[in-house]
N, C-alpha and C positions, 0 to 999 in steps of 0.2 A: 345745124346747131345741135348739143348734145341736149337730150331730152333730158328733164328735171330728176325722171325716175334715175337713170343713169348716175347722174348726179349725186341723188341721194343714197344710192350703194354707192359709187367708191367714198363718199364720206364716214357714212356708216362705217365701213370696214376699214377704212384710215383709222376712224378714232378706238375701233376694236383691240386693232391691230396695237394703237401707240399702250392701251391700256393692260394687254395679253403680254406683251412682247420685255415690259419693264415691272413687272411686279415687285422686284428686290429693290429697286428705287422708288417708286412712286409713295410715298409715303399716304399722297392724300389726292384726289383724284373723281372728278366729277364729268355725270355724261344726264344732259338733259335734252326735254322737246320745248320748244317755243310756238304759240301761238298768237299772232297777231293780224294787223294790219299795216303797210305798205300806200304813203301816199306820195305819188310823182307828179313832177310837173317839167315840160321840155320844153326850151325856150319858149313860144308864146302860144304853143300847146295847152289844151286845156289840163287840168289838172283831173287826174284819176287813181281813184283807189282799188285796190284790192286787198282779200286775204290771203295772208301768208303761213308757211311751217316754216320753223329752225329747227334746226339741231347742232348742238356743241357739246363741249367736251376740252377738259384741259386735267393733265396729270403734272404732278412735280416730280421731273425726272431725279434732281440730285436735291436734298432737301439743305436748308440754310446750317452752318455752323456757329459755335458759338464766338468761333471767331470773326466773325460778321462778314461771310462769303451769305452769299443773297440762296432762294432758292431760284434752281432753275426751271421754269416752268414752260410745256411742251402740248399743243393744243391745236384746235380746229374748230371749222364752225361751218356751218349752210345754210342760205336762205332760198325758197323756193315759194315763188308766188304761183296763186291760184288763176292767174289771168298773164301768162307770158308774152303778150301781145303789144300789152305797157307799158309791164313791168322787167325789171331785169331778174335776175337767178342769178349767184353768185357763192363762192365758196372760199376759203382761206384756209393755211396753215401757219402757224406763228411760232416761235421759242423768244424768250428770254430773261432778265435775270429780275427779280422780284424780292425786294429787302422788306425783313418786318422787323418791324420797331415798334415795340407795343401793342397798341391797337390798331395803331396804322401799318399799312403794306406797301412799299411804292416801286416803281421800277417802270420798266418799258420792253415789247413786244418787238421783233424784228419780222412783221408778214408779210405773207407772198398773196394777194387777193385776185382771182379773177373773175371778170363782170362780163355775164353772155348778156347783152342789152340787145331792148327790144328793135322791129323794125319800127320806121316811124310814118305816119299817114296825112299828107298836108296838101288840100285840095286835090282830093280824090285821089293822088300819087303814092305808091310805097316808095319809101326809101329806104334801105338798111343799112344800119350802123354797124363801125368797125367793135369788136370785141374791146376790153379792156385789162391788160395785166399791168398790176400794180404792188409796187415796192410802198409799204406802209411801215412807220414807225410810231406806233402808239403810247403815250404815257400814261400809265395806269397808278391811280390812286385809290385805296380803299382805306375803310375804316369800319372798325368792330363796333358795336356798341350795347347797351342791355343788356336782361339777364346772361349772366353765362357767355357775354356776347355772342350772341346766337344772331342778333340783327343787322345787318350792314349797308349800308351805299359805296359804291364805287363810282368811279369819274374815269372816262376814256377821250384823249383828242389826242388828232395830229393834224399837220397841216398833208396836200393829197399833191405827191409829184407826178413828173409827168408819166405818164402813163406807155406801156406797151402794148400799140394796136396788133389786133389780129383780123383779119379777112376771117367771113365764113360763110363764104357764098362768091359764085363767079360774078355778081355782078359788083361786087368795091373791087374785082380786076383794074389796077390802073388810077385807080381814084386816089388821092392824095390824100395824106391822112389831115384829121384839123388839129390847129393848134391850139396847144393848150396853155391858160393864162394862167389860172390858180384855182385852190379848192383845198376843201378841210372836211375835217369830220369832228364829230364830239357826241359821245353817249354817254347818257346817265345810268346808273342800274342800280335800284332796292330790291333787298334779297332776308330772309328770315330762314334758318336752317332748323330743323324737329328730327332728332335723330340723324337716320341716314337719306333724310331727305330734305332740301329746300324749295323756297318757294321764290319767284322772282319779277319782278316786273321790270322794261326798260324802253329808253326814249332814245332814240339817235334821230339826229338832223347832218344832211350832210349836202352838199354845194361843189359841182364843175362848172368852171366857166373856161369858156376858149371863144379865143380872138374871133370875132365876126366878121366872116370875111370870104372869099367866096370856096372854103375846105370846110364852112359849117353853115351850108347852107338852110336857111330858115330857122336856122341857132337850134338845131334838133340835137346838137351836142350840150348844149346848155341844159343842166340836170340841176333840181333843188329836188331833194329826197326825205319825207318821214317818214319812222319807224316806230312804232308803239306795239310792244309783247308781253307777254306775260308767258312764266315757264314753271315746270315743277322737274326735277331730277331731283338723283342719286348722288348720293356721296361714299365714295371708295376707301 
């Protein structure tokens, strides 16, 4: 499995890179740290928390027209828990087109997420779980509000397809992947900006379920996931 540190460089230098490499575009452009907590539950798995770091990042590569072409917006993000045992580490890149109309913003993300998940411990036994890549389409809604509109909530969901496993480890040799039923995601985010800086806090809930049967044994692929952060970044 690739260790979180790992992890957290090539992120890092992803969203450096997307920030260095487009200056004459990016008109406007954000890179913050997230801190929170992380609580899971696996099929009938007890449920356990940890703490978590994020970090993200998103620039508008081509900025909106007055002819009502959207901006296009180009971005990243990391989550790395404090306890990889339970929890999974996960990382994303995303583009896409982002219309503002007033105080509102609305548009959708095309991402690419992948989920190193934990092994799992059920009566005394490990077992390890296949990796996760996943094709995500987000709908994103924001809205300004307040002085200056300097204060905002945003609204994130998609429904969660199916997924592309990965092996990382000799022992899923051979092991049949599980099947996957359905799942979604949905986050909330409140955000207040001071200058060239904001402030933000956010809730995501998110849900896998796959067919029980005998490719998800003890329903270890069965995931219900919270996320509650709170973050401070920069604005470019």
């Amino acid at each position: 499995m690739v260790s979180c540190k790992s992890i957290l460089v090539r992120t890092a230098i992803f969203l450096l890179f997307l920030l260095a490499t487009f200056p004459a575009y990016g008109q406007r452009a954000t890179v913050g740290i997230n801190v929170g907590a992380s609580s899971d539950q696996f099929g009938t798995l007890p449920q356990v928390t940890a703490a978590d770091l994020g970090l993200d990042g998103q620039f508008i590569l081509f900025p909106a027209n007055k002819d009502g072409s959207p901006n296009i917006v180009v971005g990243g993000e990391l989550r790395a828990p404090t306890d990889t045992s339970d929890h999974a580490t996960e990382f994303a890149i995303f583009a896409g087109p982002h219309f503002p109309v007033r105080n509102f913003t609305f548009g959708f993300n095309v991402q690419i997420r992948k989920i190193l998940m934990p092994h799992a411990e059920v009566s005394g036994t490990v077992l390890d779980r296949f990796n996760m890549e996943l094709l995500e389409i987000p709908v994103v809604l924001k809205y300004k509000f307040g002085p200056a509109k300097r204060a905002y909530i945003e609204a994130q969901g998609q429904p969660e397809f199916t997924p592309r496993f990965k092996a990382h480890g000799p022992s899923l040799s051979g092991v049949p992947y599980p099947n996957f039923d359905y799942g979604y995601t949905v986050r909330g985010t409140v955000g207040y900006v001071v200058g060239k800086w904001y402030v933000k806090g956010s809730y995501e809930n998110r849900i896998f379920k796959f067919v029980d049967n005998a490719n998800n044994r003890y329903d270890i692929y069965n995931w219900r996931s919270n996320n509650l952060t709170g973050g401070i970044g920069l604005i470019f």
